[in-house]
C-alpha positions as CSV (number, residue, x, y, z in Angstrom):
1,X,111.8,102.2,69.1
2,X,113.4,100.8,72.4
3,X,110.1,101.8,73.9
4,X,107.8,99.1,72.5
5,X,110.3,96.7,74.2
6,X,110.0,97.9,77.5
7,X,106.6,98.1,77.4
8,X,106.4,94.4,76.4
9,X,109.0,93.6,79.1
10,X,106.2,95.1,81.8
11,X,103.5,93.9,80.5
12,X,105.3,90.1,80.7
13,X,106.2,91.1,84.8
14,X,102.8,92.3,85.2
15,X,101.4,88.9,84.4
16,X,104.0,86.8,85.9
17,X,102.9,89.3,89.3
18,X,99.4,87.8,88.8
19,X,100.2,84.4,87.8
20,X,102.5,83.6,90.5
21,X,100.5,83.5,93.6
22,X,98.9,80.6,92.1
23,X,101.9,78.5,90.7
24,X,102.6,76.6,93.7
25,X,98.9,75.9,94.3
26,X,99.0,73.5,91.1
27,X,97.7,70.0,92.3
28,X,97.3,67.8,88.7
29,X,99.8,66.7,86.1
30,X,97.8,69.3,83.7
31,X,98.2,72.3,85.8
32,X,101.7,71.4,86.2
33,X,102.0,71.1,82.8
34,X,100.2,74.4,81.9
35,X,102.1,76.5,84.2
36,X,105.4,75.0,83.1
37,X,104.4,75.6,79.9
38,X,103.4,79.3,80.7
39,X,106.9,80.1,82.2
40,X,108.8,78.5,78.9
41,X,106.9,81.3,77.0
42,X,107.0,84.0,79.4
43,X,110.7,83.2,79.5
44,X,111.1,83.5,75.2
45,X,109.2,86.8,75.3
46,X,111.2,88.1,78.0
47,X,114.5,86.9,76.2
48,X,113.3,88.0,72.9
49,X,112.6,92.1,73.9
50,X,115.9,91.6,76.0
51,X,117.5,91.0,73.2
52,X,116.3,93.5,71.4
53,X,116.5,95.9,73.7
54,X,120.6,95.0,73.4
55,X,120.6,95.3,70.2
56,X,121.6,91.7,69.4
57,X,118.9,91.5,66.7
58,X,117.2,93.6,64.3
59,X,113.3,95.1,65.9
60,X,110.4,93.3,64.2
61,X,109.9,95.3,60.9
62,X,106.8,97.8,61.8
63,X,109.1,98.9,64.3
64,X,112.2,99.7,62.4
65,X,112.5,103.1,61.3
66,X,112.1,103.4,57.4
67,X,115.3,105.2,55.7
68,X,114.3,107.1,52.5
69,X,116.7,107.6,50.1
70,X,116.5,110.3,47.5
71,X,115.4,108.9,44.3
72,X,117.1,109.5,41.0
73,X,115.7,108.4,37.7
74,X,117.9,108.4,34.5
75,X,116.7,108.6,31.4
């Protein structure tokens, strides 16, 4: 379900389109600290779907797809 990843992976560029304009206006040590703190988690959700959108780990587990194997019982 690549899809959910790209999805998340807009939805993270859609904010950062918002949220940028108002980066460099940031006057206090707290704004500063916010915003830097903003772009450290923007930057582990955008590395997290990237790497699951190259298969370098496993999808979070309601996405993967459930295998059902054919059950045998033997008595």
């Amino acid at each position: 379900m690549r899809h959910y990843a790209i999805l998340r992976l807009l939805l993270a560029l859609f904010f950062l389109y918002f949220a940028w304009p108002f980066i460099p206006q940031a006057s206090s040590q707290l704004e500063l600290a916010f915003w830097a703190s903003w772009l450290v988690f923007l930057l582990l959700v955008v590395g997290a779907n990237l790497a699951t959108l190259l298969q370098m780990t496993k999808p979070p587990i309601m996405e993967q797809k459930q295998m059902r194997g054919q059950r045998t019982y033997n008595h």
